[in-house]
C-alpha positions as a printed Julia matrix, in Angstrom:
399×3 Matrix{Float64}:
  -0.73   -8.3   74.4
  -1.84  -10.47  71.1
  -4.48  -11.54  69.34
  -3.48  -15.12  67.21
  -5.67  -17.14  64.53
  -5.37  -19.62  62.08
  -7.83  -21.35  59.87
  -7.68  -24.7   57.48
  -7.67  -23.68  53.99
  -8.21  -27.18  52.16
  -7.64  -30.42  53.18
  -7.6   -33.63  52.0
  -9.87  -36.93  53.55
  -6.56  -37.92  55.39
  -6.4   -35.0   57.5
  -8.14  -33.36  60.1
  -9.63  -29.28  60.54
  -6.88  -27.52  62.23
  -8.69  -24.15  62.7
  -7.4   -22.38  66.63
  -7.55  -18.84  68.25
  -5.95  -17.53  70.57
  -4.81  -14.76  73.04
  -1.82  -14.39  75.01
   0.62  -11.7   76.74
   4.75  -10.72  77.47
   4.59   -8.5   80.9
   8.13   -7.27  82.95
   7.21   -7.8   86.27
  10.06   -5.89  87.21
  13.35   -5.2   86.17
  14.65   -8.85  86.15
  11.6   -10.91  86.27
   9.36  -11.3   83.22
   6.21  -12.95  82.7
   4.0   -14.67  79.43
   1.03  -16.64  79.31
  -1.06  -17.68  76.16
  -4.55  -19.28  75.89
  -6.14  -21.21  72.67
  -8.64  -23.75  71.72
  -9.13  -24.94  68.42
 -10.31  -28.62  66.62
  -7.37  -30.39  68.2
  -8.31  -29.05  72.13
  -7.01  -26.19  74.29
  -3.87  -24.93  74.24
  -1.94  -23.34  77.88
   1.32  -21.45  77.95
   2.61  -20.29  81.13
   6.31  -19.01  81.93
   8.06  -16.79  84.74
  11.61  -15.58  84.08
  14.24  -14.29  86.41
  17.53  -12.5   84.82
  19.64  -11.37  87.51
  22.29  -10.8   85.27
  23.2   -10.62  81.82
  24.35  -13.94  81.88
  22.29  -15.74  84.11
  18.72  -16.83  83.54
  15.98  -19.1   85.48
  12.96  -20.04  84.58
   9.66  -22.11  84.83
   6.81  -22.83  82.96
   3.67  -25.02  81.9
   2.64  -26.02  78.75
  -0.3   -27.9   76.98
   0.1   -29.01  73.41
  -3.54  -28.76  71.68
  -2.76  -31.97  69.79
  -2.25  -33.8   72.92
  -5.78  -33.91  74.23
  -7.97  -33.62  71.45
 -11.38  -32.89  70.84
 -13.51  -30.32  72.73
 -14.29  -29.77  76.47
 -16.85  -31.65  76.63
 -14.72  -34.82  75.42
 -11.63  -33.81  77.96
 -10.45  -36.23  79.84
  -7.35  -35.06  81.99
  -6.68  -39.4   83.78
  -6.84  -40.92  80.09
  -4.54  -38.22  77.98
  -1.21  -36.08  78.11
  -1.95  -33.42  81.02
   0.78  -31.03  80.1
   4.15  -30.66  81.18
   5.99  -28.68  83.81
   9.54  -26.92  82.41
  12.25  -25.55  84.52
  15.76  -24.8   83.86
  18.78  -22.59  84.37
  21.6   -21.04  82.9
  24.31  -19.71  84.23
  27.49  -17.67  82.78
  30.59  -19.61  84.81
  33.26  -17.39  83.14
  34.12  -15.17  80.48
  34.11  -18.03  78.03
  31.83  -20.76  79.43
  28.32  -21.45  80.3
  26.62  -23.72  81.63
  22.36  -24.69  81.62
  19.97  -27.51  82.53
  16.35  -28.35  82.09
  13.74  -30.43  83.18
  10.5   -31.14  81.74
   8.06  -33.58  83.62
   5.24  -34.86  81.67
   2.03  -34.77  83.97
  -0.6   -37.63  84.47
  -2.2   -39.09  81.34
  -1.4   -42.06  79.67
   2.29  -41.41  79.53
   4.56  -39.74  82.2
   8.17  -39.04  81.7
  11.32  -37.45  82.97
  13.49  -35.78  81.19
  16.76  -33.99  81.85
  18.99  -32.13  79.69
  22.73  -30.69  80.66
  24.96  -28.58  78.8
  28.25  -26.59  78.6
  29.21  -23.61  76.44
  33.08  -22.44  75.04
  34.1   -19.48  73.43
  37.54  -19.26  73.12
  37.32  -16.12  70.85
  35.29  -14.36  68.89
  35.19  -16.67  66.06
  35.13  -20.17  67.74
  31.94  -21.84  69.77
  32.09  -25.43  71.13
  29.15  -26.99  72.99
  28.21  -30.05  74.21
  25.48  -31.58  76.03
  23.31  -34.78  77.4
  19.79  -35.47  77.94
  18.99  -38.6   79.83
  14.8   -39.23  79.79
  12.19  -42.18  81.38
   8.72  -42.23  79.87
   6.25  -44.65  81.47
   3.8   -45.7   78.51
   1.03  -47.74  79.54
   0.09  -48.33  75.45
   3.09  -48.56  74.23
   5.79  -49.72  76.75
   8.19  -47.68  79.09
  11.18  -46.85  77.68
  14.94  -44.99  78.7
  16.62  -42.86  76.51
  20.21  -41.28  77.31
  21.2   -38.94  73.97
  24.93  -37.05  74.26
  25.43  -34.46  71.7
  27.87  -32.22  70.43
  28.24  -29.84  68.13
  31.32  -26.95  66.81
  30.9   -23.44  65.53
  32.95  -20.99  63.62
  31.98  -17.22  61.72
  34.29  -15.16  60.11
  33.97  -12.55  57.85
  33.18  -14.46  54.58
  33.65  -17.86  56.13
  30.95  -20.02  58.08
  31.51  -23.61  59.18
  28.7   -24.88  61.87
  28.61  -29.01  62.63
  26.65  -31.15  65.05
  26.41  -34.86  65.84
  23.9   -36.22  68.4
  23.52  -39.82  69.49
  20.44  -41.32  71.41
  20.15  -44.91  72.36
  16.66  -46.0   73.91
  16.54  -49.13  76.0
  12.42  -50.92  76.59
  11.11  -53.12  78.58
  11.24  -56.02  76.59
  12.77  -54.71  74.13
  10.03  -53.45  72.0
  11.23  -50.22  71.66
  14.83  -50.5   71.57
  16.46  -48.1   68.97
  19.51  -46.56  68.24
  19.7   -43.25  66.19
  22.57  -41.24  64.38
  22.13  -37.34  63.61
  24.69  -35.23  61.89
  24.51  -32.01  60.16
  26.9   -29.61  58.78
  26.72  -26.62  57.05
  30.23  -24.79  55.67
  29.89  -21.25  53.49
  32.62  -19.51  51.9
  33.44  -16.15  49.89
  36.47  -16.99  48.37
  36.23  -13.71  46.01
  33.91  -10.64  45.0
  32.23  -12.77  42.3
  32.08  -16.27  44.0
  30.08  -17.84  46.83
  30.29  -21.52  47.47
  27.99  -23.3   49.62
  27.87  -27.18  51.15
  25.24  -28.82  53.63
  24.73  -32.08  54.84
  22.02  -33.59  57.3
  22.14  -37.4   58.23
  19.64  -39.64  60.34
  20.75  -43.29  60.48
  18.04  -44.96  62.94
  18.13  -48.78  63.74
  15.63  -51.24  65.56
  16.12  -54.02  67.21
  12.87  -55.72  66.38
  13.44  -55.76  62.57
  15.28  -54.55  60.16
  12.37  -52.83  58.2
  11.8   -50.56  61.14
  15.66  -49.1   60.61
  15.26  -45.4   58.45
  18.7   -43.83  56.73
  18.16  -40.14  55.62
  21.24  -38.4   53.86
  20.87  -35.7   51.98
  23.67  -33.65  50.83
  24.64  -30.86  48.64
  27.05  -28.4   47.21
  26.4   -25.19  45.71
  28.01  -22.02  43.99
  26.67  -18.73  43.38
  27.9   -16.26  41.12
  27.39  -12.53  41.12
  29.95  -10.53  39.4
  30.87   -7.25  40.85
  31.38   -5.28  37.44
  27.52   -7.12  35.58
  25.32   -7.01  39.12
  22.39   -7.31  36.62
  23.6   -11.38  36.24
  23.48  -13.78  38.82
  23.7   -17.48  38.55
  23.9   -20.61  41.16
  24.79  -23.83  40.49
  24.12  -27.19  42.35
  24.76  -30.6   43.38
  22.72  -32.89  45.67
  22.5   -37.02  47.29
  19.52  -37.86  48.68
  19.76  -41.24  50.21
  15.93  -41.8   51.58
  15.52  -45.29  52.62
  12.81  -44.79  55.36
  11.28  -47.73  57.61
   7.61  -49.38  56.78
   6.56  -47.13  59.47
   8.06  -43.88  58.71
   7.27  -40.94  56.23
  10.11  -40.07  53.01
  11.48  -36.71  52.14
   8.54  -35.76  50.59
   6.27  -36.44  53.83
   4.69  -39.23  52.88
   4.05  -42.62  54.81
   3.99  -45.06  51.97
   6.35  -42.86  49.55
   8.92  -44.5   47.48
  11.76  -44.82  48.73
  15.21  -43.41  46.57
  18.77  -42.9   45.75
  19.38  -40.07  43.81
  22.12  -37.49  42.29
  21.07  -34.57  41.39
  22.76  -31.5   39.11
  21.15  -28.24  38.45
  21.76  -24.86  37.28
  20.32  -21.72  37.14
  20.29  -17.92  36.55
  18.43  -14.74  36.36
  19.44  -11.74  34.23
  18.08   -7.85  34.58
  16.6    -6.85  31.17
  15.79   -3.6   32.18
  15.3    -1.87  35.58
  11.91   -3.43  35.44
  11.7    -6.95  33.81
  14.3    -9.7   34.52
  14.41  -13.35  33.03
  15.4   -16.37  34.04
  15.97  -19.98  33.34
  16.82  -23.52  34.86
  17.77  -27.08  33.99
  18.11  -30.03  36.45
  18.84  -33.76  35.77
  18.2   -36.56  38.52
  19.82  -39.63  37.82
  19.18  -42.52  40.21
  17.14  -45.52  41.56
  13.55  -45.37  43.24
  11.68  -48.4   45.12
   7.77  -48.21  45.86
   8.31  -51.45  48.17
   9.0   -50.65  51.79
   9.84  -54.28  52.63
  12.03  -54.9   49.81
  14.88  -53.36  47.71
  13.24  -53.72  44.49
  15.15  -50.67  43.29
  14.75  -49.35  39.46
  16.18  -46.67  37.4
  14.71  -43.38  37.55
  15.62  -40.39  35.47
  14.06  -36.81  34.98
  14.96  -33.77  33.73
  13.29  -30.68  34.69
  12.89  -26.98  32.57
  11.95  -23.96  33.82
  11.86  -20.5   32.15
  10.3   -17.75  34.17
   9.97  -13.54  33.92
   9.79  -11.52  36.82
   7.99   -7.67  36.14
   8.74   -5.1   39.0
   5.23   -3.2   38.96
   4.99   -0.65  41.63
   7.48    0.12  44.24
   8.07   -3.43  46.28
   5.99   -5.13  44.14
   6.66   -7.58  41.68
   4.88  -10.41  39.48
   6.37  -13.69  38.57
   5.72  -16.22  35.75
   7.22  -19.22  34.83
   6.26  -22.16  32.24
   8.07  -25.52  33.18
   8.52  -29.0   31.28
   9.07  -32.08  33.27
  10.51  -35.31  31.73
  10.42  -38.65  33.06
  12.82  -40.97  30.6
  12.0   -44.26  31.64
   8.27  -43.51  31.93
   8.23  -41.97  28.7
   6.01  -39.35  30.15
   6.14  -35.28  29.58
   4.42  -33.24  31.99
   4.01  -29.16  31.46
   3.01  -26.64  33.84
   2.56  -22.84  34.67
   3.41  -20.93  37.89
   1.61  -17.51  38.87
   2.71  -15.53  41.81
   2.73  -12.02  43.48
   5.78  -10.83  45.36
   6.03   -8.48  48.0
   9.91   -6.65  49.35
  10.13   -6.39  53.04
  13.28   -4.41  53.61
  16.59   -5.16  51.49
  16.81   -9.33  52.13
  13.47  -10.34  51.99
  10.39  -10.86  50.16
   6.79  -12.85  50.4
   5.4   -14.0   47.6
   1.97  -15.86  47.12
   0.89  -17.45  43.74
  -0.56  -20.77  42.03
   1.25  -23.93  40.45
  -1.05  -25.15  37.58
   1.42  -28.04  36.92
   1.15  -31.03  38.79
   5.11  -31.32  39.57
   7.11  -28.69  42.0
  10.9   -27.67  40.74
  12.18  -29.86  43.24
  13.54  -33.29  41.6
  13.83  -35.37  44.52
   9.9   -34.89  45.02
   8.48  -38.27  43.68
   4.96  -37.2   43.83
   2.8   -35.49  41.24
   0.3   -33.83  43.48
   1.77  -30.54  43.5
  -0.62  -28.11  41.58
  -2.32  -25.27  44.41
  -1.86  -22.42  46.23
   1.69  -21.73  47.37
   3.25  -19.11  50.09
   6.98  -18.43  49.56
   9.75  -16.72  51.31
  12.52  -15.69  49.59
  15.82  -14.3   51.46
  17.94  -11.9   48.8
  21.92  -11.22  49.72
């Protein structure tokens, strides 16, 4: 049995409360059948969760369930309309263990009467060849009927490739969907690809690539299509005889070119849109048991557009400085400061600001950390905006 809550801190006059409580509960029926259930209202509407699960086996699973998503109904009781808006949807799905190496799994979701009603259908398959290897593939063919917006088909095959080793992670996955409207409204076709590849190639080295892609295209216009690519390498260096010096060093694309109707990286609907390299390195070193310092320099050299119809693209360079002290107090407890410099070369413009924070250790590889950016800029070069100063929670994972 538990208790949830959350409550809206700030806000600004673009967004809505989002305050919600909650209860809910995770019961074994018996030995193979398990059962959870959850209940919450809040400014966006009520919230259901329902779900029975039957495990027969190890490998074999069924199950069924309801859910409600508070933003999908809005307002309070009084305003609830179940005819006019989304009514929840109905899950079910199985997966079975065919072999040794394979399995196999389906689900269904039905969206209930409201507004829009929809299908959808989702099959997959499972390999394991060894202990190293995973290979999966899958397909999930959906109808939505829309009275607002149009009914629309969607049929999305996917695939995706595994491998861990000792020292060595590679992990890929490429998904296609192509949606088909009535009248074509709503036709789109959409590209997604990530990767991800680590590798310990000695005691001192770590070296580190990602990649995520979304390349979407409409057939209405072409200032509805939205490219995403953002990719980066990476490596870390920890030397086995000096453990009180560790540096990381880092190379990223972003290639943002969202639609006029989509948000950028940096979660914003109207955001510039960009190109951008960008090259960074850092380090920390251990003064004493209790104090370590630190320092970082990144340069982002690229082009940046503020016009969603057009590709009026213009230089853009910045170079970022950061150092920062970190002072182990108590046992698990640490403070953090940092003073950072932020220029923008074309713009002529220097911006300086200070970071605060409070860290907390949970176990060996993990600490929690809340603080306060004075500065108007975040260390992250590829954000364009300069709205940045707050309150900030962090997680930090330590290896």
């Amino acid at each position: 049995f538990y208790v949830f809550g959350q409550a809206t801190v700030a806000r600004d006059s673009t967004r809505e409360r989002n305050d919600r409580v909650g209860i809910g509960f995770e019961t074994d029926i018996s030995e193979n059948l398990r059962a959870e259930a959850q209940l919450s209202y809040g400014t966006s509407g009520l919230g259901l969760l329902g779900a029975l699960t039957w495990e027969p086996t190890s490998g074999d699973k069924y199950y069924v369930g309801y859910r409600l998503v508070p933003d999908s109904i809005g307002g309070d009781l009084v305003s609830y309309d179940p005819f006019g808006r989304d009514n929840g949807t109905l899950v079910t799905g199985i997966r079975r263990q065919l072999s040794e190496s394979m399995s196999a799994w389906t689900e269904h979701n039905f969206d209930l009467m409201g507004t829009s009603q929809g299908l959808v259908q989702a099959y997959g398959v499972e390999f394991r060849p060894d202990a190293f290897w995973t290979l999966s593939g899958g397909v999930e063919i959906g109808t939505v009927r829309d009275e607002a917006s149009g009914d629309f088909e969607r049929i999305a095959p996917s695939a995706a490739i595994n491998f861990k080793d000792e020292g060595r992670i590679l992990a890929g996955r490429l998904e296609a969907r192509f949606e088909d409207s009535d009248g074509d409204v709503r036709d789109r076709v959409t590209w997604l690809g990530q990767a991800n590849m680590g590798l310990q190639y000695d005691d001192d080295w770590r070296f580190l690539a990602k990649a995520d892609a979304v390349i979407s295209q409409s057939d209405q216009s072409a200032t509805l299509d939205g490219d995403y690519i953002e990719a980066s390498i990476g490596w870390a260096y920890r030397p086995v005889d000096n453990d009180r010096f560790n540096a990381l060093f880092k190379y990223t694309y972003l290639h943002d070119l969202p639609g006029a109707q989509q948000v950028n990286s940096d979660d914003v609907i109207a955001g510039p849109k960009q190109r951008s390299h960008v090259l960074s390195a850092d380090f920390v070193y251990d003064l004493t048991e209790r104090l370590s310092v630190g320092a970082k320099y990144g340069v982002r050299k690229g082009k940046i557009s503020t016009s969603r119809e057009e590709d009026d693209f213009v230089e853009s360079t910045a170079h970022l400085a950061i150092v920062r002290a970190d002072y182990h107090v108590v046992k698990n407890w640490d403070i953090l400061l940092e003073g950072r410099a932020l220029w923008l070369e074309e713009l002529e413009q220097v911006h300086y600001g200070v970071l605060a924070g409070i860290y907390r250790h949970i176990g060996d590889n993990l600490k929690i950390g809340v603080g306060y950016n004075f500065g108007r800029f975040s260390d992250d070069l590829t954000d364009l905006t300069l709205d940045d100063e707050g309150f900030f929670v962090n997680v930090v994972g330590k290896f």
